[in-house]
MARBA-3410 file (N, C-alpha, C, O; in Angstrom, 1 decimal):
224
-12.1,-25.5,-3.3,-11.0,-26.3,-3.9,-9.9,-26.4,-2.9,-9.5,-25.5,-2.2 ~ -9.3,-27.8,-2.9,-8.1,-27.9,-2.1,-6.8,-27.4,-2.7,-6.6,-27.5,-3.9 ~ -6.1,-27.0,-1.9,-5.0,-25.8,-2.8,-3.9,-27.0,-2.2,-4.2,-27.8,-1.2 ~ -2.4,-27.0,-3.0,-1.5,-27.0,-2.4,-0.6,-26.4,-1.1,0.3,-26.9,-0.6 ~ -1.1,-25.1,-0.8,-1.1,-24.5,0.6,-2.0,-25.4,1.3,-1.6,-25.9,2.3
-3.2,-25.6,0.9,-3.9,-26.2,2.3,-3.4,-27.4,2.7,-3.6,-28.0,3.8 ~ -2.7,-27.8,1.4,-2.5,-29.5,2.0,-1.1,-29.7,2.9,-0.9,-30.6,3.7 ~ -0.2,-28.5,2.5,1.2,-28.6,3.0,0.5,-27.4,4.7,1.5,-26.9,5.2 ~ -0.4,-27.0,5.2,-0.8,-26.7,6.1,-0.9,-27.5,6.9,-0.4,-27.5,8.0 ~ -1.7,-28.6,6.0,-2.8,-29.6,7.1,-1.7,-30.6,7.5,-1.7,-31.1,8.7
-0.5,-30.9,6.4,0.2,-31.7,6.6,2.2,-31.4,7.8,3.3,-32.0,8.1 ~ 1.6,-30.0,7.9,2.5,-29.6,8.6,1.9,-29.4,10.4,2.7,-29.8,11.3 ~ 0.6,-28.8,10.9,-0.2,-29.7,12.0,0.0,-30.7,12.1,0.7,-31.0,13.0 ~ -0.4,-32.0,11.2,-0.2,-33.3,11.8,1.2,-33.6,12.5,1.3,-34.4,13.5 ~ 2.7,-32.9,11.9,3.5,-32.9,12.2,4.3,-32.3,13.8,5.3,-32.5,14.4
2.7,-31.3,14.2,3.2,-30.5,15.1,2.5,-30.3,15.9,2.5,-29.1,16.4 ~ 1.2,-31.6,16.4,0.6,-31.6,17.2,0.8,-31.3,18.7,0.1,-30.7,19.4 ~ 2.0,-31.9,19.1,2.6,-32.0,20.4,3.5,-30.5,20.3,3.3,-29.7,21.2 ~ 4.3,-30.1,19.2,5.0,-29.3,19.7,4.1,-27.6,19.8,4.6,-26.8,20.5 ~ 2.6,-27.2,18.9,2.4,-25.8,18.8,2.1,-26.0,20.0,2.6,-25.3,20.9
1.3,-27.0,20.3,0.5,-26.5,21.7,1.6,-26.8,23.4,1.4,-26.2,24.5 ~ 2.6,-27.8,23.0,3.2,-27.5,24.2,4.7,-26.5,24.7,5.4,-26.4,25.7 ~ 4.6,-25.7,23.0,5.8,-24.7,23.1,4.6,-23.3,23.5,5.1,-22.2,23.2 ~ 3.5,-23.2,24.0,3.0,-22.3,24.4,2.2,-22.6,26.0,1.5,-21.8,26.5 ~ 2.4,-23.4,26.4,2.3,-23.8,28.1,3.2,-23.8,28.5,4.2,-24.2,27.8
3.6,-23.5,30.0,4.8,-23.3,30.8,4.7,-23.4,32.7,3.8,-23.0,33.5 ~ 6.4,-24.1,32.7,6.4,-24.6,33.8,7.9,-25.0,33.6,8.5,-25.0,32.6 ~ 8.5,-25.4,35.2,9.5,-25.9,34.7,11.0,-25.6,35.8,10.9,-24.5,36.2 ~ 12.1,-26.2,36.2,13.1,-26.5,37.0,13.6,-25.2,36.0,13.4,-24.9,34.8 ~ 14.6,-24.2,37.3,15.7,-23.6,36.4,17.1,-23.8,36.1,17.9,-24.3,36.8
17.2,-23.3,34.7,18.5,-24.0,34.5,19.9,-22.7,34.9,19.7,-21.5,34.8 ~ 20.7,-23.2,35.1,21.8,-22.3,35.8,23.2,-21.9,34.9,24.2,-21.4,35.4 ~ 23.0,-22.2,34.0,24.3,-22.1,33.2,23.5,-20.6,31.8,22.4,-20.1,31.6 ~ 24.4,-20.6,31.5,24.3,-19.4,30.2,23.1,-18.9,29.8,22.7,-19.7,29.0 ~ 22.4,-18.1,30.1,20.8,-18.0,29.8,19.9,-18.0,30.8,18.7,-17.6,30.7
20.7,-18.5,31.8,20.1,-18.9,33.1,19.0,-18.2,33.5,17.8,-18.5,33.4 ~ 19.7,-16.9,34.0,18.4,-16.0,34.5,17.6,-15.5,33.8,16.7,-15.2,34.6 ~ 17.3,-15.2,32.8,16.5,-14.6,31.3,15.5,-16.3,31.9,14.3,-16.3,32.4 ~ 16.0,-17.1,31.8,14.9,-18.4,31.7,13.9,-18.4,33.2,12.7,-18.7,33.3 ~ 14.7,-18.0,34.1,14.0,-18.1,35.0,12.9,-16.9,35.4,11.8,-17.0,36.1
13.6,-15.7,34.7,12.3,-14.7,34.6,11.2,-15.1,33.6,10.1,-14.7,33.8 ~ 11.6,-15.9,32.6,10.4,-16.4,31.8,9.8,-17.4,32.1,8.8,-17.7,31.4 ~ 10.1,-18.2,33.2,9.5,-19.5,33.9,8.5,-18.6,34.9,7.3,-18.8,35.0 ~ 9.0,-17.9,35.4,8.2,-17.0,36.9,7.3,-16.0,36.3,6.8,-15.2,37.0 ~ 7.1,-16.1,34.6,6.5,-14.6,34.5,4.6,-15.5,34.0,3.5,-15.1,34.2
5.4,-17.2,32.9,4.7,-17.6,32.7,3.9,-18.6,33.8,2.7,-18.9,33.5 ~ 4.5,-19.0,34.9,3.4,-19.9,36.0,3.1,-19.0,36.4,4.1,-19.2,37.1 ~ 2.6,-18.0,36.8,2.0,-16.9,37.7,0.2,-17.1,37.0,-0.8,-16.7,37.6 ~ 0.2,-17.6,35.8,-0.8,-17.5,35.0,-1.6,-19.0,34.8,-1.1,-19.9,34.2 ~ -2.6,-19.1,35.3,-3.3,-20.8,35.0,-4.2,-20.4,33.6,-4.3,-21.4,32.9
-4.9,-19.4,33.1,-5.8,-19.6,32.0,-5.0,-18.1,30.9,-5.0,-17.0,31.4 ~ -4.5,-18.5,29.7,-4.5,-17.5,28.8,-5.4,-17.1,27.4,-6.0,-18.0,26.9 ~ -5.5,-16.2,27.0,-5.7,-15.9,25.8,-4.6,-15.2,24.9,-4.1,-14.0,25.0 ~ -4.2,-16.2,23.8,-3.0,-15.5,23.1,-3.5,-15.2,21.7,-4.2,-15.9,21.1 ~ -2.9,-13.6,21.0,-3.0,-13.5,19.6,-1.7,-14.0,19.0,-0.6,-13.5,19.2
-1.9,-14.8,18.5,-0.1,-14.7,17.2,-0.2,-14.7,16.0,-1.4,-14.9,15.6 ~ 0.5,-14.5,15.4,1.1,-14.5,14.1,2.5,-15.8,14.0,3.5,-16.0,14.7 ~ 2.0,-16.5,13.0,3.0,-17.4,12.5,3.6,-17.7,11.6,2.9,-17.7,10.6 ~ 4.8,-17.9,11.2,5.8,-18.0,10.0,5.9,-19.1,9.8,6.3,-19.5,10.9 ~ 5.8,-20.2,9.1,6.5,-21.4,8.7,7.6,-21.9,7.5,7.3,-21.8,6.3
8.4,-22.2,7.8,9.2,-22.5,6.3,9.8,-23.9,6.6,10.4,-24.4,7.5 ~ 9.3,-24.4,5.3,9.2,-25.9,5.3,10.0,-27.0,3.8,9.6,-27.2,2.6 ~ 11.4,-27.4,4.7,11.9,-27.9,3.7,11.7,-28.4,2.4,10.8,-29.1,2.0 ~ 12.7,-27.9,1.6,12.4,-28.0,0.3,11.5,-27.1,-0.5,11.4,-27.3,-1.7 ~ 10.7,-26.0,-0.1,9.7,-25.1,0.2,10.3,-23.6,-0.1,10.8,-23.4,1.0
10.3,-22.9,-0.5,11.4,-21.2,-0.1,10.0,-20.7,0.3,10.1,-20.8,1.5 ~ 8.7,-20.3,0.0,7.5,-19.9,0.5,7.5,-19.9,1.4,7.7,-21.1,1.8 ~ 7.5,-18.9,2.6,7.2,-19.7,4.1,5.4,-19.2,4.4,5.0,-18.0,4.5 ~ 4.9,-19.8,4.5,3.1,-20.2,5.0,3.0,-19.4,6.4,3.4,-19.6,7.5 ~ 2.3,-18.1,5.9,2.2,-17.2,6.8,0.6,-17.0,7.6,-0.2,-16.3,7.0
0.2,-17.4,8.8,-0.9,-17.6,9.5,-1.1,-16.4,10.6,-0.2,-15.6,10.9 ~ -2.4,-16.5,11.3,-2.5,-15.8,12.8,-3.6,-16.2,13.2,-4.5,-16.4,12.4 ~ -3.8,-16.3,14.3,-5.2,-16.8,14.9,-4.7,-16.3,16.4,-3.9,-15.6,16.8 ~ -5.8,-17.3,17.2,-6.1,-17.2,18.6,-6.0,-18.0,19.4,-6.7,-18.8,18.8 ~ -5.6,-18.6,20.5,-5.2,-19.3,21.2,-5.3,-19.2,22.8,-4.7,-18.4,23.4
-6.3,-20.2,23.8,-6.8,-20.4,24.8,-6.3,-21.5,25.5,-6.6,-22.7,25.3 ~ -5.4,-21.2,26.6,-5.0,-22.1,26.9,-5.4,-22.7,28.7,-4.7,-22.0,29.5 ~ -6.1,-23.5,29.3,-6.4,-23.4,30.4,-5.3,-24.9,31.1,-5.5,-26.1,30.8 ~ -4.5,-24.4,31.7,-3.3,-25.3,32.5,-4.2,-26.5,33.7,-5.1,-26.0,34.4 ~ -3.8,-27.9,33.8,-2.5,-28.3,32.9,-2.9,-28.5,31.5,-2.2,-27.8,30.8
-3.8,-29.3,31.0,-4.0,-29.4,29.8,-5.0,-29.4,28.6,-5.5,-30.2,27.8 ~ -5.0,-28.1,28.8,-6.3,-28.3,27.9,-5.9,-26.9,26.9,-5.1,-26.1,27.4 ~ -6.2,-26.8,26.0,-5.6,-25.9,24.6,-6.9,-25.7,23.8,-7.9,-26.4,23.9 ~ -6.7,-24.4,23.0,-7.5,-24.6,21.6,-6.8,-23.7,20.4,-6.2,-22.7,20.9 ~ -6.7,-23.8,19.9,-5.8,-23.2,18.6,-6.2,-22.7,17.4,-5.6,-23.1,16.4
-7.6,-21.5,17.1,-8.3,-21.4,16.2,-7.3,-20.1,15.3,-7.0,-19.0,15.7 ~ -6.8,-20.8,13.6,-6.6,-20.3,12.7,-7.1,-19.0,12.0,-8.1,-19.5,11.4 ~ -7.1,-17.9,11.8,-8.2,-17.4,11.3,-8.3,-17.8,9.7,-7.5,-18.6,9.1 ~ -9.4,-17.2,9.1,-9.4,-17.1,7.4,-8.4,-16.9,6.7,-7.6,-17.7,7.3 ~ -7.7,-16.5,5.8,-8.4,-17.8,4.9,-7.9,-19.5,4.8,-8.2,-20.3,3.9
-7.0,-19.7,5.9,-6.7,-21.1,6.0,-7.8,-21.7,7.5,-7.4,-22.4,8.4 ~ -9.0,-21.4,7.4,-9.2,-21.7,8.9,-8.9,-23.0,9.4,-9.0,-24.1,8.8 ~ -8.7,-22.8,10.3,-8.3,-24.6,11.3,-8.3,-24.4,12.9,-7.8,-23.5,13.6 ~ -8.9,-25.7,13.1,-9.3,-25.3,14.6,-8.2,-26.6,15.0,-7.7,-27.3,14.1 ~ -7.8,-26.8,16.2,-7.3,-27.3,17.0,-7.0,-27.5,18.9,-6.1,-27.0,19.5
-7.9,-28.1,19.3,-8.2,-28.7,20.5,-7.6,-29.7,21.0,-7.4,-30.6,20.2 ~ -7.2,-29.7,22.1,-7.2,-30.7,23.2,-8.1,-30.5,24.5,-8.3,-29.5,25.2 ~ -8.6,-31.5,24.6,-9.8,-31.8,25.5,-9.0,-32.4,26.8,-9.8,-33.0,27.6 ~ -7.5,-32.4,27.0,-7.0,-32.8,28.4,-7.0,-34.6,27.9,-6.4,-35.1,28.8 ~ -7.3,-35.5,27.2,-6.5,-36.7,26.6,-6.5,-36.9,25.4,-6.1,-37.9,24.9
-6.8,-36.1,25.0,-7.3,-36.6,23.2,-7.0,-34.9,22.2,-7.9,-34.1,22.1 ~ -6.1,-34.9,21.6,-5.5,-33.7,20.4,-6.6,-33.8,19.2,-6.7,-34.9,18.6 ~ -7.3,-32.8,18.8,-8.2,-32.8,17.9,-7.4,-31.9,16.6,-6.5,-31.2,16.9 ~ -7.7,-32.1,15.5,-7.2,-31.1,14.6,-8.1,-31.1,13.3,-7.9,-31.7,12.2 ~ -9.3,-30.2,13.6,-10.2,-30.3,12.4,-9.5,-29.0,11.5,-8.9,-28.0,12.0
-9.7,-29.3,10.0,-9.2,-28.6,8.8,-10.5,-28.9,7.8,-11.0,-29.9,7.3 ~ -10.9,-27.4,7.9,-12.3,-26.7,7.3,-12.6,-27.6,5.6,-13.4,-28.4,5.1 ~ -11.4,-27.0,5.0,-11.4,-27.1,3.6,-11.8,-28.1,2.6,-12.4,-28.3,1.6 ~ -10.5,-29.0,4.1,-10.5,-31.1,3.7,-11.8,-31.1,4.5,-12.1,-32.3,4.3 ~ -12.4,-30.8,4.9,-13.4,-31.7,6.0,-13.1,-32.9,6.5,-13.8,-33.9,6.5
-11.8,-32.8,7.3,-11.2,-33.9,7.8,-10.4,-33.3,9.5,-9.7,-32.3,9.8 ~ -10.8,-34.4,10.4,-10.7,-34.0,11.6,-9.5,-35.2,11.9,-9.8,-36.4,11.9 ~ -8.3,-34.8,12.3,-7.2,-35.6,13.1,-7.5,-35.7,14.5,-7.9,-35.0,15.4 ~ -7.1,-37.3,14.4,-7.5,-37.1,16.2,-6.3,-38.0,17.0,-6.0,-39.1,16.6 ~ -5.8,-37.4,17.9,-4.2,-38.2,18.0,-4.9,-37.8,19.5,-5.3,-36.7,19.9
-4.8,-39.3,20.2,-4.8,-39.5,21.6,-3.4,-38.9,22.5,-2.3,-39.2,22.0 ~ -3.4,-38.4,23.6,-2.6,-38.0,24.6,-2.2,-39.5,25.6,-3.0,-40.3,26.1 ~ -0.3,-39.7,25.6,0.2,-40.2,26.5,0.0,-39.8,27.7,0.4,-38.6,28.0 ~ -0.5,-40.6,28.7,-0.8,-40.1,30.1,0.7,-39.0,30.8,0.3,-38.1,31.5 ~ 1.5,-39.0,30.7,3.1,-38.2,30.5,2.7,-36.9,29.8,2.9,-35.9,30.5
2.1,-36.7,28.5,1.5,-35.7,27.9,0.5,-34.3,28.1,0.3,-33.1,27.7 ~ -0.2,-35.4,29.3,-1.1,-34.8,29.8,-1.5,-34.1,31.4,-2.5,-33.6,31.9 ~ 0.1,-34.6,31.8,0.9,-34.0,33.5,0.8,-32.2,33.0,0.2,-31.9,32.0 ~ 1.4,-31.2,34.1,1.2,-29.9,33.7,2.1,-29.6,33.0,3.0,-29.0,33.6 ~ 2.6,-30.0,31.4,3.2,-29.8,30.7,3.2,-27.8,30.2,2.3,-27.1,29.8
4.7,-27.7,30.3,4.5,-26.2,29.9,5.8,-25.8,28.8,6.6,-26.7,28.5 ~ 5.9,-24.8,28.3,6.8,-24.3,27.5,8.3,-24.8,28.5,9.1,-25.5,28.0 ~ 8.4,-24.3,29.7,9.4,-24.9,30.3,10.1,-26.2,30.5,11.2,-26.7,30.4 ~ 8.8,-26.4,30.9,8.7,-28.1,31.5,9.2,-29.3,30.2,10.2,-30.0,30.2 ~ 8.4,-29.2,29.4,7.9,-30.3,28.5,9.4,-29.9,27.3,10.4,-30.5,27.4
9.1,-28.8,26.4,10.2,-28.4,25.1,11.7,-28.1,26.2,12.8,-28.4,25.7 ~ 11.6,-27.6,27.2,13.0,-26.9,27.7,13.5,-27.8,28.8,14.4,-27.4,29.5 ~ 12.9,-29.2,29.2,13.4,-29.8,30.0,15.0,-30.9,29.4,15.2,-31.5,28.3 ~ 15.4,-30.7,30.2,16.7,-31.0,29.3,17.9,-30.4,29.0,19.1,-30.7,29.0 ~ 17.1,-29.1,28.6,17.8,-28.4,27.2,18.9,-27.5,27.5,18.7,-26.8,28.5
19.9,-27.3,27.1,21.1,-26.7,27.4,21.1,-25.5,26.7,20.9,-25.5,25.5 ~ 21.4,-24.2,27.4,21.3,-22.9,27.1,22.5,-22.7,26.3,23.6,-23.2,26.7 ~ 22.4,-22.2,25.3,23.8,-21.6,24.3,24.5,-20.4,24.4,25.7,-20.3,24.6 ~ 23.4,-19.2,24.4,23.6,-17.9,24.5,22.6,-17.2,24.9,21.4,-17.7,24.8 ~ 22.7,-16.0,25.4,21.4,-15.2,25.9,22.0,-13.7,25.2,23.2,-13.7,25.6
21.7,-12.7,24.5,22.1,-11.4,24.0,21.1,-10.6,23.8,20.1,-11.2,23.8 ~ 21.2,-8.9,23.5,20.4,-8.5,23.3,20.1,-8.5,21.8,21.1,-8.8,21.1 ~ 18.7,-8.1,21.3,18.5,-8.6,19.7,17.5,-7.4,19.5,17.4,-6.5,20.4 ~ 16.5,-7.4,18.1,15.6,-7.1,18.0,15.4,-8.0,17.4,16.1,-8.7,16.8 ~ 13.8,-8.1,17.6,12.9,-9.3,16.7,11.5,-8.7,16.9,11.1,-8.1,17.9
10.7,-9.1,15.7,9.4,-8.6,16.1,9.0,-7.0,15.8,7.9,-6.6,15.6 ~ 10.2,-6.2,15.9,9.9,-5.0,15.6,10.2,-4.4,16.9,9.9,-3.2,17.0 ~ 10.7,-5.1,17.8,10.9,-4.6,19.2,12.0,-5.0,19.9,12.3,-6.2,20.0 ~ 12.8,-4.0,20.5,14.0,-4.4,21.4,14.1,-5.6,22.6,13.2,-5.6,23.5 ~ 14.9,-6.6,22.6,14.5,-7.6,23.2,15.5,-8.6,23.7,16.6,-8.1,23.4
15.8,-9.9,24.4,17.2,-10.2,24.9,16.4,-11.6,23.7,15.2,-11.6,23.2 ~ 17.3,-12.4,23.5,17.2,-13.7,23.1,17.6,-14.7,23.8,18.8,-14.8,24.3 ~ 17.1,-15.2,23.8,17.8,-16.9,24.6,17.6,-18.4,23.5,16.5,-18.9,23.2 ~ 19.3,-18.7,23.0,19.0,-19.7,22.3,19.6,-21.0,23.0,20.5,-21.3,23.7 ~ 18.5,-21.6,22.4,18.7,-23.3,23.7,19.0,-24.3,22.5,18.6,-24.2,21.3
19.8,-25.2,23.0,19.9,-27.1,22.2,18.8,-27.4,23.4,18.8,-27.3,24.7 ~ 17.6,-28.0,22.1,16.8,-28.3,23.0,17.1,-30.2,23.9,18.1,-30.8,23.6 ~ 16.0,-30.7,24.7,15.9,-31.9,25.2,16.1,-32.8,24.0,16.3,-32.4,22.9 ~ 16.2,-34.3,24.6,15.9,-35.0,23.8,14.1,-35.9,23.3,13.7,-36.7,22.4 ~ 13.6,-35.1,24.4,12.2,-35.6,24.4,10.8,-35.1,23.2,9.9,-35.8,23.0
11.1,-33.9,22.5,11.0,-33.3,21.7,11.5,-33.4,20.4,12.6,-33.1,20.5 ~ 11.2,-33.7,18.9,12.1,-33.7,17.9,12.3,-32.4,16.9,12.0,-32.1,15.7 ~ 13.1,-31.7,18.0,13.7,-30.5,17.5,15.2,-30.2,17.6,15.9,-30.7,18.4 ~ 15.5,-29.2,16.6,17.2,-29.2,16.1,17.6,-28.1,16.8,18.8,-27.8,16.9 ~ 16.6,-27.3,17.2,17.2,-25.6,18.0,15.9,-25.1,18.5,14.8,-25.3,18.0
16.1,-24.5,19.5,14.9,-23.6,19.5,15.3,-21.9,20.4,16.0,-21.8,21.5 ~ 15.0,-21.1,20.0,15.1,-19.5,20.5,13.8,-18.8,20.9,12.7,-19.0,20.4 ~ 14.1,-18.1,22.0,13.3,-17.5,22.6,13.3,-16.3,22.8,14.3,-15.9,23.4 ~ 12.5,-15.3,22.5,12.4,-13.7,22.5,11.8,-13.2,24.0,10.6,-13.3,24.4 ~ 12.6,-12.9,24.4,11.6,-12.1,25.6,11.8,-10.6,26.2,12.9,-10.1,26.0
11.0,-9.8,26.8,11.4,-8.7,27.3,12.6,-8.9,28.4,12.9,-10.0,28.7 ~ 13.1,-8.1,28.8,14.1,-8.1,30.2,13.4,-8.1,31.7,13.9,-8.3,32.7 ~ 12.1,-7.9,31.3,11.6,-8.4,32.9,10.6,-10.3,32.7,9.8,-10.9,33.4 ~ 11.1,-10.5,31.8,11.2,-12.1,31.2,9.4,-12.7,30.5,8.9,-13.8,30.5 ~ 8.9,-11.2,30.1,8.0,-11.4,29.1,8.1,-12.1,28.1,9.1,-12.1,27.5
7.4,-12.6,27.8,7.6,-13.7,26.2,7.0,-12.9,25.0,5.9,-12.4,24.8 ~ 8.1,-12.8,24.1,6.9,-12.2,22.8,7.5,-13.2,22.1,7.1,-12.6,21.1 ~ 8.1,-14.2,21.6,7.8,-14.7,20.6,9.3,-16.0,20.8,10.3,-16.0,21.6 ~ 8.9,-17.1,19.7,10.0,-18.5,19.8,10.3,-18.7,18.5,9.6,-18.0,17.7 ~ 11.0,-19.2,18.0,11.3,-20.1,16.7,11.6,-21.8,17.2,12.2,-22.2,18.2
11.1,-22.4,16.4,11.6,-23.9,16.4,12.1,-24.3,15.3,11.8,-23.7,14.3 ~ 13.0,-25.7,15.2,13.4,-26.1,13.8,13.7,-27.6,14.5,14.3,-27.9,15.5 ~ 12.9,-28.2,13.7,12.9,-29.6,13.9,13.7,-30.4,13.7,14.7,-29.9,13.6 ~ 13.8,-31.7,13.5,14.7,-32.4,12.6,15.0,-32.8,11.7,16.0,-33.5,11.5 ~ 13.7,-32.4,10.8,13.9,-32.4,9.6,14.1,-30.9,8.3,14.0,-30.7,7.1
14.5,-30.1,9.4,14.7,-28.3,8.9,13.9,-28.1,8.6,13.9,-27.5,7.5 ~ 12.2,-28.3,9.2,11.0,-27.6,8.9,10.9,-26.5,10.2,10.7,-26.8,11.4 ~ 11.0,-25.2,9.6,11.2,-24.2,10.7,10.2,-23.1,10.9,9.9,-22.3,10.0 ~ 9.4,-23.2,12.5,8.4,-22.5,12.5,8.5,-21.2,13.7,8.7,-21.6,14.9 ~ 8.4,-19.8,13.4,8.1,-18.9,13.8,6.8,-18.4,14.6,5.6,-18.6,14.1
6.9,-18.1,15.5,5.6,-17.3,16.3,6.1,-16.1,16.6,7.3,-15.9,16.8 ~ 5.0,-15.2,16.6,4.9,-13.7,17.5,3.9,-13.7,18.0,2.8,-14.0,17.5 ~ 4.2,-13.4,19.8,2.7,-13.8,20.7,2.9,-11.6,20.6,3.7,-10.7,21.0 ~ 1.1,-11.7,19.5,0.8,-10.1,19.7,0.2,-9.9,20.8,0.6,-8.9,21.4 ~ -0.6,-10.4,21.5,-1.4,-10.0,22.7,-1.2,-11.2,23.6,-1.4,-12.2,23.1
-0.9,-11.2,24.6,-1.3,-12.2,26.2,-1.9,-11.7,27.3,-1.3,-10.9,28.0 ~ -3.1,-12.3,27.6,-3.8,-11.7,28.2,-4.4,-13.0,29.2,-4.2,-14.1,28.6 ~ -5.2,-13.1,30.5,-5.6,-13.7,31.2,-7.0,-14.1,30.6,-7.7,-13.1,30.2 ~ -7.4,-15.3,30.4,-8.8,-15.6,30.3,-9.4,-16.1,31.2,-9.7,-17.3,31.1 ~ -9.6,-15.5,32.1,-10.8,-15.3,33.5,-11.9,-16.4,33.1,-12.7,-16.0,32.2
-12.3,-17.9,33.6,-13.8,-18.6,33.7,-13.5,-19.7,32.8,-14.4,-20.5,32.7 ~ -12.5,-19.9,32.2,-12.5,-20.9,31.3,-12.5,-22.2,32.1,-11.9,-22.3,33.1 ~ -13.2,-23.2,31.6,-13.5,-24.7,32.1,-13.2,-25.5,31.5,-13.1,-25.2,30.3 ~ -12.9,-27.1,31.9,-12.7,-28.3,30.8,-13.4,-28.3,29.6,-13.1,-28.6,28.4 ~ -15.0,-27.7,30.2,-16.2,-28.1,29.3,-15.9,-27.1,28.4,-16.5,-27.2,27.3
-14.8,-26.0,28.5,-15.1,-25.1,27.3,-14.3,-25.9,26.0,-14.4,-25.6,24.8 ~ -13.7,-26.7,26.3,-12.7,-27.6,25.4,-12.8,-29.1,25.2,-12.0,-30.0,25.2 ~ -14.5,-28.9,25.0,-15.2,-30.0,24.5,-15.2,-29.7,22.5,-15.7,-28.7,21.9 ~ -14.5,-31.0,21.9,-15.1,-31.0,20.2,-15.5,-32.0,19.8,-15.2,-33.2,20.1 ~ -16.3,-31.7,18.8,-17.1,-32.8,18.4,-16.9,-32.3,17.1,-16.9,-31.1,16.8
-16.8,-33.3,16.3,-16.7,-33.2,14.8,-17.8,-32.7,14.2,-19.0,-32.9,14.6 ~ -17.3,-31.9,13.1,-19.1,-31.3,12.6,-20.3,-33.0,11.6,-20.2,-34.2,11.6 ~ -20.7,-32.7,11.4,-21.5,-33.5,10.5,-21.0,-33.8,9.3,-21.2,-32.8,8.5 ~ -20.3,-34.9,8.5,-20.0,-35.4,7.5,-18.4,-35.1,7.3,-17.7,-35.0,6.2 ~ -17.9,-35.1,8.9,-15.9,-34.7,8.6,-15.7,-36.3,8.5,-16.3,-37.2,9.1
-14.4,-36.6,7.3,-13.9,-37.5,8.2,-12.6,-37.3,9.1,-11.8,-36.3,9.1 ~ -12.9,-38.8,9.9,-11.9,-39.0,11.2,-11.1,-39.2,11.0,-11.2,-40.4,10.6 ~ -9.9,-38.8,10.9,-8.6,-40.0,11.1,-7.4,-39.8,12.3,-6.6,-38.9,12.8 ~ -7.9,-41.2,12.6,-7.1,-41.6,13.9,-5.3,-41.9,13.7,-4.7,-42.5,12.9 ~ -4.6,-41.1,14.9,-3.3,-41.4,14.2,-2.6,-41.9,15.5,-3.5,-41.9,16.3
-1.6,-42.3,16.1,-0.5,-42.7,16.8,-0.8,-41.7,18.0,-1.5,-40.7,17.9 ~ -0.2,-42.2,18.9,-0.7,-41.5,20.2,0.4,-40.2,20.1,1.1,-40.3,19.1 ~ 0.7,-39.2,20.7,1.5,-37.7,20.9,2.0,-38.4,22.2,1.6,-39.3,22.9 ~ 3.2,-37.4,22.1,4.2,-37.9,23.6,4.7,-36.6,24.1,5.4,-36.5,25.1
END
């Protein structure tokens, strides 16, 4: 049965096709004002890496909503563009990009989104590059988040992106453990990256999808 969580799930992916997967690749010019260096240790910590395997945990809270839709899964990312985004139980959902084309199959619906890549989309877009290009640093302090001692860096993001704020958790030698974003419509989503680790052999071909047997397709507006 289709639940009202699954639908405000499925309907919060379509919303954030471009932003899950390009606020977790990275690249990017440094910026020199307030935050400056915290960013540049997080720019140098994350290009050093062309293939990852990430665990997270996700928070979402979604206007009008006080529930916030609590997830974790797995996440493969091989640079410049290619992604996969698997949900675990009990909401499973897979989510691929095959390097031009954003997949987003949802188990439940048996319905697979497919939102083609702007050739711009599909340059070596990274957490840096793509969400932080632009973007003007506010503050950098120390915090805890996560359960762990940590500096923060909060940015007004670009204009290329449609988000209202975005923050960044990282260690002091400019490890990443975790971001928040808030869009423009105050739909506000949380990550905790639990594990980051190198995925050694990964190929285009591993980020081939094909719809299962009897999904439907729906085609939507290209991602930018």
């Amino acid at each position: 049965m289709i639940t009202p969580r699954d639908r405000r799930m499925a309907a919060a992916l379509r919303g954030m096709l471009p932003l899950m997967a390009f606020l977790l690749l990275a690249a990017g010019g440094a910026l020199a004002d307030a935050g400056g260096p915290l960013l540049e240790k997080i720019q140098k910590d994350w290009t050093s890496r062309t293939s990852l395997q990430i665990r997270f945990r996700q928070w979402q809270t979604f206007a009008g909503f006080d529930d916030p839709l609590e997830s974790q899964g797995t996440m493969r990312i091989l640079r410049p563009s290619y992604f996969e985004i698997a949900f675990d139980p009990p909401h499973t959902q897979l989510q691929v990009c095959d390097g031009s084309t954003v997949w987003t199959y949802t188990e439940s619906t048996k319905q697979v989104i497919k939102v083609p890549l702007e050739p711009e989309a599909t340059r070596g877009v990274d957490l840096l590059d793509w969400a932080l290009s632009g973007a003007e640093p506010l503050d950098a302090a120390a915090d805890t988040a996560f359960g762990a001692s940590c500096l923060r860096l909060r940015l007004k993001p670009g204009p290329q992106l449609p988000l209202a704020g975005l923050t960044l958790w990282a260690r002091e030698d400019g490890r990443l453990i975790g971001y928040e974003a808030i869009d423009t419509e105050g739909n506000r989503t949380r990550m905790h990256l639990l594990e980051i680790k190198a995925a050694r052999g990964l190929a285009a071909t591993d980020f081939i999808f094909t719809p299962p047997p009897g999904t439907e397709v729906i085609e939507m507006d290209s991602a930018r």
